[in-house]
Each structure stands twice: as structure tokens, then as C-alpha cells.
C-alpha positions, 0 to 999 in steps of 0.5 A: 750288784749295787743295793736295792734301796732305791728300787722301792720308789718303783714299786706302784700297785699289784700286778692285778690292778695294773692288768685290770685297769689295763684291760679296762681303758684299753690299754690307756693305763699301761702307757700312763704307768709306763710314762710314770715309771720312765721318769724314775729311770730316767732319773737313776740312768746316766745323762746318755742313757735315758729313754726318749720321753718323746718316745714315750708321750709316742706310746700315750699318743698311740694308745690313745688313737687305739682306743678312739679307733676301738670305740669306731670300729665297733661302729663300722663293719668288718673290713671298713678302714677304720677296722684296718686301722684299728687293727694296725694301730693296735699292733703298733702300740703292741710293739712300742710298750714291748719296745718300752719294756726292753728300754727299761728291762736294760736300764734297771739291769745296768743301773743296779748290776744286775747279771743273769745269774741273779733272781733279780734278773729282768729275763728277757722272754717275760719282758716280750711276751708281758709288758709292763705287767712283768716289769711291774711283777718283776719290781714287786718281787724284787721288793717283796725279797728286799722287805724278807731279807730285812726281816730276816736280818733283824731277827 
């Protein structure tokens, strides 16, 4: 398992704070932190290993059309295909961030030769039922761990 030194450029915001601005923009925010965080992996991942960045700007495209098709179904009634296509452009966005997650999930376990057996494993349960947010938890603990293991070293 390589060191986790560099791992601290991803290390952003708390989990909370990505939850709550999530929530809050309808999900607007979670792709632009999945944007921001895709060019740091893509610059630690080799050449054939990069996530799209056409696949993203795909997430913030679609998560933008959520929003807008959110705002106009609060307009219309049930039924009314703008409340269908809310409905379908949610889960397509859904599926994209979950997508994502196991894009990245794989890429920060290759680049750091992480296996299951380490605490420092992306498990791929949490990375279905939480994108980002567990990526982003996931980063923090890893950090957190780093900064007690210095501690203790320096002690």
C-alpha cells in the first residue's frame, strides 16, 4: 500500500456540509464537487485510467436539468409530462453520481494499493447506497487516521 500524503489534496469540506449544500441546490452541488474531485484523480490516475471528463460535464449538465424540471413541476400537476420527466431525469442523475462514485471508488484504490483488507478500503456498498457523500466521509477518515498516525509517531 503506497502512502497516503497526497490523499490530503482531496480532503475538501465535512461530509455535513457537502450533505447540506446537496440537499439544498438539489443536487447541483454534489456534481460540482464530483467535477472538482474528478481532476484530482485524473491527475494521480495513469493516461488510460482517467474518468471521462465528458462524463462528467454529463453529470453537471443532468443535474442541472433536475433542478430546472424541479422547479417546473412544482408548477404542473400530477402526471403532467414535465412531472415524468422530472421523475426520470432524477433517476438518471442518480444513477450517474452512483456511476461516479464507483469511477472513482476504483481509481483512489488502484492508485494507492489499497486492498480489502485495509481500513482504508472504498467498500463498495457505501459507495452505491451514498455517493459522494461516502467518498467524501471516506477521504476525511482517511485523513483524519493519517494526522493520529503522525501524532503518534511524533510522540
Amino acid at each position: 500500500m503506497k502512502e497516503f500524503d497526497s490523499i490530503t489534496s482531496f480532503k475538501d469540506q465535512s461530509t455535513w456540509r457537502l450533505v447540506g449544500l446537496g440537499i439544498v441546490t438539489y443536487g447541483v452541488y454534489f456534481a460540482h464537487y464530483t467535477k472538482k474531485q474528478t481532476i484530482k484523480i485524473n491527475d494521480l490516475s495513469g493516461e488510460n485510467n482517467k474518468i471521462s471528463e465528458g462524463f462528467v460535464n454529463a453529470i453537471l449538465a443532468m443535474s442541472y436539468i433536475s433542478l430546472i424540471l424541479f422547479f417546473a413541476y412544482l408548477a404542473v400537476d400530477e402526471g403532467h409530462p414535465v412531472a415524468i420527466l422530472s421523475d426520470i431525469s432524477d433517476r438518471i442523475s442518480g444513477i450517474m453520481f452512483i456511476v461516479w462514485g464507483f469511477m472513482a471508488r476504483n481509481r483512489l484504490n488502484t492508485a494507492y494499493e489499497i486492498n480489502k483488507d485495509n481500513r482504508e478500503w472504498f467498500h463498495g456498498l457505501w459507495t452505491f447506497l451514498f455517493s459522494p457523500m461516502y467518498f467524501n466521509y471516506k477521504i476525511n477518515s482517511i485523513c483524519e487516521e493519517s494526522v493520529k498516525q503522525v501524532a503518534a509517531e511524533n510522540s
